[in-house]
BALUMLUM-228958 format. One record per residue (C-alpha): residue number from 0; x, y, z. Coordinates in steps of 0.001 Angstrom, whole numbers, plus 500000, padded with zeros to 6 digits. Layout:
NUM, X, Y, Z
...
This chain:
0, 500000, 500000, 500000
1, 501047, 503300, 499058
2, 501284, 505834, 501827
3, 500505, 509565, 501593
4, 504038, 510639, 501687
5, 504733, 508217, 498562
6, 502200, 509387, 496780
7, 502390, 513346, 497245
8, 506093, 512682, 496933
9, 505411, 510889, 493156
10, 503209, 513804, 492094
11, 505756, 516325, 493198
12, 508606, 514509, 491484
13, 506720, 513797, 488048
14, 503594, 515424, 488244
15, 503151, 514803, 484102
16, 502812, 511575, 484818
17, 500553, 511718, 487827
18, 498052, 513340, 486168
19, 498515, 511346, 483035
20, 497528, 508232, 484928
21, 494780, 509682, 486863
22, 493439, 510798, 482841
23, 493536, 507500, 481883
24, 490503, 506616, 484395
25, 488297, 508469, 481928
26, 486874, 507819, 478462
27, 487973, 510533, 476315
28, 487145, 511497, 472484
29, 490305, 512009, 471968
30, 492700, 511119, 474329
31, 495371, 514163, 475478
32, 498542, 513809, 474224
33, 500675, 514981, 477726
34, 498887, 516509, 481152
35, 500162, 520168, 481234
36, 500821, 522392, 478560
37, 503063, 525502, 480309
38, 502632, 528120, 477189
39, 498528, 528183, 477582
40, 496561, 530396, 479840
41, 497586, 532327, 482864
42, 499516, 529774, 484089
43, 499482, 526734, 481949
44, 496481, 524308, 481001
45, 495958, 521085, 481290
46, 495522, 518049, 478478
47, 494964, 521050, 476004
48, 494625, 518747, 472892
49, 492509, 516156, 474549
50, 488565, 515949, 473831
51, 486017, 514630, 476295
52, 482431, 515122, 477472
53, 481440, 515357, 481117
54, 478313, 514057, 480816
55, 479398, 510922, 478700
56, 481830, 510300, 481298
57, 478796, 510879, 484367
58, 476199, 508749, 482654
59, 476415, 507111, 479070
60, 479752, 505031, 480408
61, 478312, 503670, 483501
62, 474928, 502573, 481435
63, 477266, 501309, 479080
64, 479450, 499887, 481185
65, 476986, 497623, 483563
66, 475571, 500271, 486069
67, 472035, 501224, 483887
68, 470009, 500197, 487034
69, 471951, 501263, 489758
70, 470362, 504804, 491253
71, 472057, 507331, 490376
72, 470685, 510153, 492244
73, 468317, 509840, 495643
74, 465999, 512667, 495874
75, 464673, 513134, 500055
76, 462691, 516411, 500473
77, 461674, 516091, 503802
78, 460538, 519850, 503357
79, 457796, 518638, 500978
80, 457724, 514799, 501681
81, 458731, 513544, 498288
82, 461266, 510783, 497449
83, 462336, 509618, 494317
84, 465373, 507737, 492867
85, 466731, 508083, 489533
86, 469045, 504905, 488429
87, 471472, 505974, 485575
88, 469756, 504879, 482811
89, 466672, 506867, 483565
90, 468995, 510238, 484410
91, 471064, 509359, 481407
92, 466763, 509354, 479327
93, 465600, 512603, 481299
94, 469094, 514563, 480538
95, 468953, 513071, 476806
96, 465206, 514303, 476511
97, 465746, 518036, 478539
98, 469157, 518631, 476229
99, 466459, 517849, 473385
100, 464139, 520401, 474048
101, 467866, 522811, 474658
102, 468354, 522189, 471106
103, 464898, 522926, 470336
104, 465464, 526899, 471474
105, 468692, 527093, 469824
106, 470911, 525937, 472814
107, 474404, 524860, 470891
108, 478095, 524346, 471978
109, 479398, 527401, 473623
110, 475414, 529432, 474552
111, 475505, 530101, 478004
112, 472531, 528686, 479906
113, 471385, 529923, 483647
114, 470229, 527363, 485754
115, 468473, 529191, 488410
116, 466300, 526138, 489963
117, 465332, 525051, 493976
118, 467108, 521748, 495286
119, 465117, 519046, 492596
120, 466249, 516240, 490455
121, 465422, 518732, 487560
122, 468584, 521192, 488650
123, 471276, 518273, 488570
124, 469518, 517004, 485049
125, 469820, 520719, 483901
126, 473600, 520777, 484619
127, 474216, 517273, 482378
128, 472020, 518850, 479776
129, 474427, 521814, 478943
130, 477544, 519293, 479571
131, 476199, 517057, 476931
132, 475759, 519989, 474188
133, 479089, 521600, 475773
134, 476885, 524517, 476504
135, 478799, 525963, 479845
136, 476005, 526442, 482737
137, 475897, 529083, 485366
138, 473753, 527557, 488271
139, 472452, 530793, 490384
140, 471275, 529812, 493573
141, 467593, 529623, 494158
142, 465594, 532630, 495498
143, 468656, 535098, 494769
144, 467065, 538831, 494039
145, 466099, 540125, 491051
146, 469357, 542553, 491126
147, 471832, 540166, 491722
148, 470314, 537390, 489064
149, 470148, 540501, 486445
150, 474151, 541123, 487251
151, 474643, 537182, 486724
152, 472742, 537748, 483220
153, 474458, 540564, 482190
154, 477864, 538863, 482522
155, 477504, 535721, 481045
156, 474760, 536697, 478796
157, 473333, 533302, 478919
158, 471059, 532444, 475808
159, 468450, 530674, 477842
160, 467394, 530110, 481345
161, 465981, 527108, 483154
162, 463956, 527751, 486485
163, 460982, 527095, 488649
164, 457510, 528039, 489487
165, 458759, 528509, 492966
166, 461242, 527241, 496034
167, 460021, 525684, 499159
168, 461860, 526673, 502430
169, 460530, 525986, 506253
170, 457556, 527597, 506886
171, 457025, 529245, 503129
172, 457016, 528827, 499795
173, 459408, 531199, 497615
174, 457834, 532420, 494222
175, 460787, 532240, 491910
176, 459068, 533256, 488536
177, 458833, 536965, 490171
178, 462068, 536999, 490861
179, 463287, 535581, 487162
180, 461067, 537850, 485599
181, 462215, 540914, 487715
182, 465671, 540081, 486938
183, 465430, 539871, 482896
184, 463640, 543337, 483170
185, 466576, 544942, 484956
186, 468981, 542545, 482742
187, 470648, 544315, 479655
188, 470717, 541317, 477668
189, 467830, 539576, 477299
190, 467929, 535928, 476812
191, 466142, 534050, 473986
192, 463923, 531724, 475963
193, 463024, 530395, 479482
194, 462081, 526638, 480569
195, 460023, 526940, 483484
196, 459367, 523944, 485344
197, 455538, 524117, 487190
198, 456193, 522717, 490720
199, 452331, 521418, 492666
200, 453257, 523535, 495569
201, 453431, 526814, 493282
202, 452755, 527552, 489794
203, 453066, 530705, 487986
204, 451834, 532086, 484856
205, 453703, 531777, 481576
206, 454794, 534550, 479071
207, 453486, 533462, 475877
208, 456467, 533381, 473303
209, 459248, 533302, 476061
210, 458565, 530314, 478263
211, 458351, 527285, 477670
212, 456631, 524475, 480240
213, 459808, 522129, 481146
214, 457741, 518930, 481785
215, 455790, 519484, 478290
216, 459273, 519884, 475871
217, 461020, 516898, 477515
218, 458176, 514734, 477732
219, 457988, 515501, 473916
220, 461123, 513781, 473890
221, 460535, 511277, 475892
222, 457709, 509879, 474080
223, 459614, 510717, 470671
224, 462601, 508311, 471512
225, 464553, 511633, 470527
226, 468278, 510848, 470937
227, 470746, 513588, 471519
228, 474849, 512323, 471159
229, 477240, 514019, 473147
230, 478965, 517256, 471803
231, 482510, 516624, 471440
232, 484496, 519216, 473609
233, 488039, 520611, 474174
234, 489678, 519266, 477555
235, 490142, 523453, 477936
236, 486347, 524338, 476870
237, 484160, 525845, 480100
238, 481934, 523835, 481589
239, 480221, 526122, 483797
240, 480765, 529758, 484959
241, 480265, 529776, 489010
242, 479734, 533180, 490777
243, 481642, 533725, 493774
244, 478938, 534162, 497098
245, 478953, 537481, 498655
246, 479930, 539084, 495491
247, 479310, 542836, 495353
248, 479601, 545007, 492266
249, 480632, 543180, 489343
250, 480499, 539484, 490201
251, 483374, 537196, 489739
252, 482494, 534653, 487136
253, 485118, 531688, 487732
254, 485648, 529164, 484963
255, 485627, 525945, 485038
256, 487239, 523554, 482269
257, 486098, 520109, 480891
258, 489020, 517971, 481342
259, 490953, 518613, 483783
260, 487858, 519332, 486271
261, 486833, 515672, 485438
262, 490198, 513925, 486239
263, 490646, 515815, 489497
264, 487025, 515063, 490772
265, 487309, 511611, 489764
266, 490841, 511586, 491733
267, 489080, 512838, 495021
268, 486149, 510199, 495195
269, 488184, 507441, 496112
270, 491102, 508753, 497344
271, 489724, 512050, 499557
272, 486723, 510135, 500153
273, 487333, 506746, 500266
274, 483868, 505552, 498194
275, 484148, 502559, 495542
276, 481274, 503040, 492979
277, 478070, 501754, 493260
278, 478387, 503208, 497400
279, 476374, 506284, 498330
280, 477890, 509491, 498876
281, 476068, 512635, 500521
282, 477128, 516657, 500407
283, 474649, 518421, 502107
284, 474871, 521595, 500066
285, 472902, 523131, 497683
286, 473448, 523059, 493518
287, 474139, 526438, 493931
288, 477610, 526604, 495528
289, 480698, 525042, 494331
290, 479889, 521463, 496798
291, 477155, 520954, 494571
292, 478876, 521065, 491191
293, 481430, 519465, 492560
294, 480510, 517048, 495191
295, 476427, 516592, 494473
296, 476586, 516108, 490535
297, 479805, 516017, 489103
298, 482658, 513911, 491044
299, 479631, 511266, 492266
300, 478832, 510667, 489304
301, 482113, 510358, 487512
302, 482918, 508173, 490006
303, 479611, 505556, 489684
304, 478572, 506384, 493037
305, 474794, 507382, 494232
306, 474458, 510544, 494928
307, 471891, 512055, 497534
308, 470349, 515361, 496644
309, 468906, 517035, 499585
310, 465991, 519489, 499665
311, 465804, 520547, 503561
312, 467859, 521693, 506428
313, 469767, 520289, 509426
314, 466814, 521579, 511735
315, 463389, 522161, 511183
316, 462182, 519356, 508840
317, 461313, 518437, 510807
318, 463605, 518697, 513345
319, 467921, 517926, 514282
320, 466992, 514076, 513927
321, 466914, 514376, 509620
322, 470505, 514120, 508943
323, 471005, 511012, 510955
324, 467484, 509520, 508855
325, 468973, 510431, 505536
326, 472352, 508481, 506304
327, 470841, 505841, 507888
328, 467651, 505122, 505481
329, 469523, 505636, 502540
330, 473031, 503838, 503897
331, 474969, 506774, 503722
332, 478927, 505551, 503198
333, 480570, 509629, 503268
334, 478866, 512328, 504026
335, 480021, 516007, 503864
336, 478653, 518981, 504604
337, 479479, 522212, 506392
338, 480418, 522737, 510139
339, 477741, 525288, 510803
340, 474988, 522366, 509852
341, 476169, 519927, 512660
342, 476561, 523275, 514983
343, 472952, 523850, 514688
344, 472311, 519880, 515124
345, 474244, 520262, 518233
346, 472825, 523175, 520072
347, 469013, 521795, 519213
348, 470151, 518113, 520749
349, 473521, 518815, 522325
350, 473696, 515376, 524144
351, 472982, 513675, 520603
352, 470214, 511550, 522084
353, 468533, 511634, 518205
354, 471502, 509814, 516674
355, 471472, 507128, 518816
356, 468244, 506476, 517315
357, 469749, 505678, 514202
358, 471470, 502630, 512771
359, 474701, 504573, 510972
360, 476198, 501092, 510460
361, 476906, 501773, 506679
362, 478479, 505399, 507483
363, 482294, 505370, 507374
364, 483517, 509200, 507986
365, 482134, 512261, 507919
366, 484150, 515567, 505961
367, 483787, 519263, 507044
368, 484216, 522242, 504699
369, 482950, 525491, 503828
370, 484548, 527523, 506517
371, 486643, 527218, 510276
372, 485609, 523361, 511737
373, 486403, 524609, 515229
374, 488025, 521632, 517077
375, 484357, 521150, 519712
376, 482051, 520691, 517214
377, 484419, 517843, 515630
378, 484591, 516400, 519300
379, 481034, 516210, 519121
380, 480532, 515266, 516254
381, 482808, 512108, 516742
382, 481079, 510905, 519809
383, 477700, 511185, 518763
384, 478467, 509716, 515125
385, 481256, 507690, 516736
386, 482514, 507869, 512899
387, 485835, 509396, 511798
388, 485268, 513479, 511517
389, 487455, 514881, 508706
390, 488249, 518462, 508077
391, 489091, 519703, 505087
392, 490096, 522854, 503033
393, 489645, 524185, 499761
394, 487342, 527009, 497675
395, 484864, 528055, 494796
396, 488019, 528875, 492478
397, 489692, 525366, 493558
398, 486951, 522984, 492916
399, 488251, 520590, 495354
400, 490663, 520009, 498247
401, 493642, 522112, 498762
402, 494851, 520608, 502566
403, 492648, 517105, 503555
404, 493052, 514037, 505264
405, 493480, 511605, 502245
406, 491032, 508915, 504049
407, 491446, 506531, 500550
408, 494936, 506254, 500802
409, 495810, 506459, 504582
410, 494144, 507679, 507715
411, 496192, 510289, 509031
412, 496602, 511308, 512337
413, 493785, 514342, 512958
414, 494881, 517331, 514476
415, 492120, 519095, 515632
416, 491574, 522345, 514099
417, 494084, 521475, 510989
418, 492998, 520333, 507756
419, 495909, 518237, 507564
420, 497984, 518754, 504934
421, 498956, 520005, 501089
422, 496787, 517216, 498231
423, 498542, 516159, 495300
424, 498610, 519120, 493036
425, 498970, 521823, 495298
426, 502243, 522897, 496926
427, 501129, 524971, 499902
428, 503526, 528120, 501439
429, 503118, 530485, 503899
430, 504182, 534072, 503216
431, 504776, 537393, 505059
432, 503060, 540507, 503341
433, 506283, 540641, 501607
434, 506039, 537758, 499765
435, 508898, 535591, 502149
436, 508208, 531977, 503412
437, 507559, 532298, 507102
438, 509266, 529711, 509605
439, 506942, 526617, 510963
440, 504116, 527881, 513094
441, 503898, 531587, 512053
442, 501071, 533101, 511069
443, 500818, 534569, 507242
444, 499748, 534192, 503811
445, 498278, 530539, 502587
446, 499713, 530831, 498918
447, 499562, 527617, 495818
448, 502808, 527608, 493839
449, 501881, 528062, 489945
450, 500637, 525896, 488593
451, 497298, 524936, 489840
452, 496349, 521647, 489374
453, 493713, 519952, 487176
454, 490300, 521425, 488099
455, 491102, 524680, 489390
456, 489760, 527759, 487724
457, 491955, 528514, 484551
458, 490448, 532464, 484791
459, 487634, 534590, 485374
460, 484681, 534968, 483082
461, 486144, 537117, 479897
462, 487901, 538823, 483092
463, 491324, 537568, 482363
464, 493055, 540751, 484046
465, 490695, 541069, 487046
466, 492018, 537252, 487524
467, 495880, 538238, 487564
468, 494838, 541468, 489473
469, 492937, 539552, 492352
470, 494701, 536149, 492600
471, 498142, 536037, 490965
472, 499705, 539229, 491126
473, 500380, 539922, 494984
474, 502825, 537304, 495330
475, 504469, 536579, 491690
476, 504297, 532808, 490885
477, 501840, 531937, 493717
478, 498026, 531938, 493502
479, 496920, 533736, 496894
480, 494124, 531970, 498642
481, 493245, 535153, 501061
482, 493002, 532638, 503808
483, 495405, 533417, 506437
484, 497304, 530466, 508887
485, 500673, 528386, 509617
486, 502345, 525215, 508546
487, 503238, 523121, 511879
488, 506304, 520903, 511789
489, 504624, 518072, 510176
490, 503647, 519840, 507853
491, 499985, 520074, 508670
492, 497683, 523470, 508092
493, 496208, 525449, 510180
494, 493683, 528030, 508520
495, 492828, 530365, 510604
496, 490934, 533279, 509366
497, 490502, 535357, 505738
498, 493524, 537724, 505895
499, 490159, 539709, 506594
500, 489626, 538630, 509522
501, 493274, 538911, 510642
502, 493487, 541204, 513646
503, 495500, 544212, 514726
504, 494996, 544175, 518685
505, 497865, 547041, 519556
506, 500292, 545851, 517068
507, 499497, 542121, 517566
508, 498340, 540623, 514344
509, 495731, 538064, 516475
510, 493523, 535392, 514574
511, 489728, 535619, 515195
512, 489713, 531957, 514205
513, 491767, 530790, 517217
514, 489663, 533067, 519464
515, 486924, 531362, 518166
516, 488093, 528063, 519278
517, 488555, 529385, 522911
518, 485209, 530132, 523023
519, 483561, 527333, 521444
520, 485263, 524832, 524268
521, 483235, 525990, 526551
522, 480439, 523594, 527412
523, 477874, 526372, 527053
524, 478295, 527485, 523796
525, 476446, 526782, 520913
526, 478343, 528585, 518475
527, 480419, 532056, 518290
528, 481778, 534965, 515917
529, 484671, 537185, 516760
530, 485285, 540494, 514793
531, 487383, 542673, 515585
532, 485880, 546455, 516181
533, 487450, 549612, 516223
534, 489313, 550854, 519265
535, 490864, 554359, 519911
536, 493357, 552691, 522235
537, 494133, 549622, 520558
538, 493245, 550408, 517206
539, 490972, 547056, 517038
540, 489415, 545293, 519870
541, 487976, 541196, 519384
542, 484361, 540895, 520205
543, 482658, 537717, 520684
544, 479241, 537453, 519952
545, 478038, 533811, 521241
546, 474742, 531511, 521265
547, 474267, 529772, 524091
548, 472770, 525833, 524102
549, 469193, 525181, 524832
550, 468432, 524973, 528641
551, 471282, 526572, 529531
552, 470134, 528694, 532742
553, 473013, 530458, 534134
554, 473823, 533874, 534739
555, 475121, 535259, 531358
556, 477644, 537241, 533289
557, 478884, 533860, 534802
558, 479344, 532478, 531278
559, 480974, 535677, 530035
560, 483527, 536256, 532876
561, 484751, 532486, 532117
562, 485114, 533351, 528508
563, 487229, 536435, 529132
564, 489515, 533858, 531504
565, 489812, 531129, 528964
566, 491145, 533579, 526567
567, 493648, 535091, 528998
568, 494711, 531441, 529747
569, 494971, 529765, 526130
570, 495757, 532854, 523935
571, 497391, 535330, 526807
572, 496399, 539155, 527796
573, 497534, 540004, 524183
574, 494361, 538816, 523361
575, 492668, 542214, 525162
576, 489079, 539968, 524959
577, 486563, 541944, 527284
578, 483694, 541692, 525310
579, 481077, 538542, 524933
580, 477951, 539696, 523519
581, 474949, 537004, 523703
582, 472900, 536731, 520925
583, 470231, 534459, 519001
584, 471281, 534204, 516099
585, 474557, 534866, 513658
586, 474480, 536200, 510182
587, 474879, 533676, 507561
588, 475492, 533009, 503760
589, 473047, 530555, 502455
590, 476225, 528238, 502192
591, 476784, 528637, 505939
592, 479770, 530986, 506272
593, 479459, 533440, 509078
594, 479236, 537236, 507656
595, 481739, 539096, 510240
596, 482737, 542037, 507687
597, 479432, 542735, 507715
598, 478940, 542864, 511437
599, 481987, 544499, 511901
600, 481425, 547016, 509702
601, 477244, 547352, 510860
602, 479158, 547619, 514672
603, 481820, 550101, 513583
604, 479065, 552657, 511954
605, 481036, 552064, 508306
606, 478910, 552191, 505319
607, 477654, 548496, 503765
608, 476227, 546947, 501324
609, 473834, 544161, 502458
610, 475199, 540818, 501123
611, 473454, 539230, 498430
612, 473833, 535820, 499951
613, 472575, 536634, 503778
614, 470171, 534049, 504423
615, 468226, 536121, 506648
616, 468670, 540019, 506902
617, 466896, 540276, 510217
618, 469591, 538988, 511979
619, 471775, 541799, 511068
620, 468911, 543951, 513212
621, 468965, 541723, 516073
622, 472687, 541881, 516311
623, 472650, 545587, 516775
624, 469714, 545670, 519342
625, 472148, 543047, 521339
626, 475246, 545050, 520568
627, 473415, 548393, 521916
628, 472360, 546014, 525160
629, 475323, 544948, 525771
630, 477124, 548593, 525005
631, 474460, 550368, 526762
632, 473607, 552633, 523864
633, 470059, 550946, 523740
């Protein structure tokens, strides 16, 4: 067996032929004729004069190849009580029929297409539509505004768009055709056509001429027998344009290729993962964020695995029991999902009483992403699960994972609050502000040495100098992450904020990430943001906004005056950490990521704009009313 250290070691001595072998996994049109081609692009691309279609590789191979009635994708919406299962020869007739009725409106190799759709089997069949024309896709996520879909049209000037009558969330039903039409009214370009597909909780009317019923053009299809090959397409052609969450002003459109986005994915399934195909793999995420491309549709199903597609949340449908149903009931082998889902799990059943009521037999290990897995809620999330918890690091313009635990090809020791270290492909530094590698276990710039590897973004959507502006130019050679944390002597990574969210306490440059981890240790808390507000002494100031776990009835003060102690003892007096503010709620994305520039700023008085991704603005409202509480300016 082949440890880690071999491996990483054989990529790093002959990474040509790494990549060459981990090509060879695929079925390709034409076959590349070497991995890396250093005179394309920004920094190189990869298999440059090699053809092959994503889709062929996600379906037409495996029905081809012995897996036609194996599911493909599990559809649980405990949010509207509908299952279904999809095995790949049935996606493989539904994708075949709905890249029909694409071609019907025009939809050729190279016409954008906007898939702007709620979490449904029709979203993931969208996304294999355009791959099989080599049309790229731009999945918005469902319910965005008008404003910030219109930005999304104007910059990729997509020549159709697929949607839905409407979204379902807890509690309400979202009306999305509003929003759609809203958005091609404020929308410079104008695209061609819509497919609307008419979902029983919601309809919505149709403009005659413009839309187009989904269900009616690819049953057409269907009962046609119409059969739709697969476009042949450059290893360097985009796939799909992905806009980066919280974007404000003009969005950042990163590109994804054909090729070299299928061999890395492929790579990760077995050995990130650790699945065989035919096993079932679940990212809790939505189609909208770069875990669903990646980790819902595309590497599952290059990979032969079943994939789960989730429409519902970690609490509230119906309550913190419904992750540990969906792995169980649908023998969940790897699951991953984001550290802020199992937080909420834990502070709604803290002593994990409702996973004991499950039989998580077929679970192996569970992976966190997404943002900071502080080092309690993977304590927790071990003894309840009693599974292997595996952190694991890596971002929209990456595609997949920068620092992990490489569970396929050995087990390494966890180090809790660590990644653990640099995948195949990437050679991770840490540099000062000046561009020099910092010793072991200082604190600086997480940097990639050019080249990326197969998968990552090659650019920005026809935003080629914005790219070298915002990623590539800082530090010459290196592609900079703007994620800020230390190497240790094993060579394992520590991420520990944004450079964002990097401190200046009186000259100390202080990570809010490691406060964070103070915090969350203690047995009362729930979950906890620090920012870091402005001080006329100190110049900045951490303050710790926390939720507290249900039942806890102690005096606040109690809670807060251990806080302010813990930090002294684990992080020192340098840490100047006087101020825990109790709250609710915290501001999130819709993909989970805590939004402290915005409370920072909001706290500070500065001028901002509300993030487009916020999943629920009135928490910004109920963090000032504590703030003012706490400051006694209420």
């Amino acid at each position: 067996m082949n440890t880690y250290q071999d491996i990483y070691e054989g990529w790093r001595q002959d990474p040509e032929a790494f990549w060459m072998e981990a090509a060879n996994k695929l079925d390709w049109t034409t076959p590349p004729s070497r991995a890396f081609f250093a005179d394309q692009g920004a920094y190189g691309r990869w298999f440059a004069d090699g053809k092959v279609n994503t889709c062929y590789n996600c379906l037409d191979r495996h029905v081809e190849g012995g897996r036609a009635d194996q599911s493909a994708i599990i559809y649980d919406s405990p949010i509207t009580g509908n299952q279904r299962s999809l095995t790949f020869a049935q996606l493989k007739a539904e994708v075949v029929a709905l890249a029909a009725a694409l071609k019907d409106r025009g939809i050729a190799k190279g016409d954008r297409v906007i898939i702007y759709m709620p979490m449904v089997p029709e979203a993931a069949i969208a996304m294999l539509a355009c791959a099989r024309l080599g049309a790229p896709h731009s999945v918005v996520f469902g319910g965005f505004a008008s404003a910030e879909l219109a930005t999304r049209i104007d910059d990729c000037a997509p020549k159709l768009i697929i949607s839905a009558s409407c979204g379902i969330e807890p509690g309400r039903v979202v009306a999305y055709k509003p929003l759609l039409d809203g958005a091609i009214e404020l929308a410079s370009h104008k695209p061609e056509a819509t497919l609307i597909l008419q979902r029983e909780q919601q309809g919505c009317d149709l403009i005659e001429g413009r839309d187009f019923d989904y269900a009616e053009a690819v049953q057409a299809h269907k009962a046609a027998g119409t059969d739709v090959a697969c476009a042949d397409v450059a290893a360097t052609d985009p796939l799909y344009i992905l806009y980066t969450s919280g974007t404000t002003g003009q969005p950042k459109g990163v590109v994804r290729d054909n090729g070299g986005h299928a061999v890395a994915l492929h790579w990760t399934m077995k050995n990130i993962y650790n699945v065989e195909p035919g096993e079932v793999y679940w990212a809790a995420s939505d189609v909208g964020w770069v875990v669903g491309h990646s980790y819902i549709v595309y590497g599952p199903l290059l990979a032969g695995n079943t994939t789960i597609l989730f429409e519902g949340k970690p609490v509230g449908t119906p309550d913190a029991s419904t992750f540990w149903r969906v792995m169980s009931e649908h023998k969940v082998a790897s699951m991953f999902t984001a550290p802020t889902a199992f937080r909420a799990i834990k502070q709604n059943d803290p002593d994990g009483e409702m996973a004991a009521q499950f039989d998580l037999s077929n679970l192996r290990t569970v992976y966190l992403a997404g943002e900071r897995a502080d080092p309690d809620t993977i304590l927790w999330l071990e003894k309840v699960s009693g599974k292997p918890v595996i952190d694991h690091w890596w971002q929209t313009e990456t595609g997949w994972t920068m620092a992990g635990n490489p569970v396929g090809i050995e087990l390494m020791p966890v180090k809790y609050g660590s990644p653990t270290v640099a995948m195949p492909g990437y050679d991770l530094q840490v540099l000062s502000d000046e561009g020099e590698e910092l010793p072991r276990g200082e604190l600086g710039n997480v940097v990639v040495k050019l080249p990326l590897p197969p998968g990552a973004f090659p650019t920005l959507w026809n935003a080629e100098e914005r790219f070298r502006e915002a990623y590539l130019d800082e530090f010459p050679g290196y592609y900079k992450t703007a994620d800020a944390g230390m190497m240790d002597e094993d060579g394992y990574l520590f991420i520990m904020a944004r450079t964002d969210d990097i401190i200046n306490v009186a000259g100390h440059r202080l990570s809010t990430g490691g406060m964070e981890e103070v915090i969350a240790e203690h047995p009362d808390v729930a979950e906890c943001a620090v920012v870091g507000i402005a001080d006329e002494m100190k110049g900045q100031l951490p303050a710790g906004f926390v939720i507290l776990n249900k039942g806890v009835d102690r005096p606040v003060a109690e809670i807060q005056g251990e806080l302010v102690q813990m930090m002294r003892d684990r992080i020192g007096p340098v840490a100047a950490f006087k101020i825990a503010v109790p709250v609710q709620r915290l501001p999130k994305t819709r993909s989970g990521k805590i939004l402290r520039a915005t409370m920072q700023k909001m706290i500070d008085g500065e001028e901002f704009k509300m993030p487009a991704t916020i999943d629920d603005p009135a928490i910004l409202d109920e963090i000032a009313e504590s703030w003012r509480a706490y400051s006694g300016r209420g």
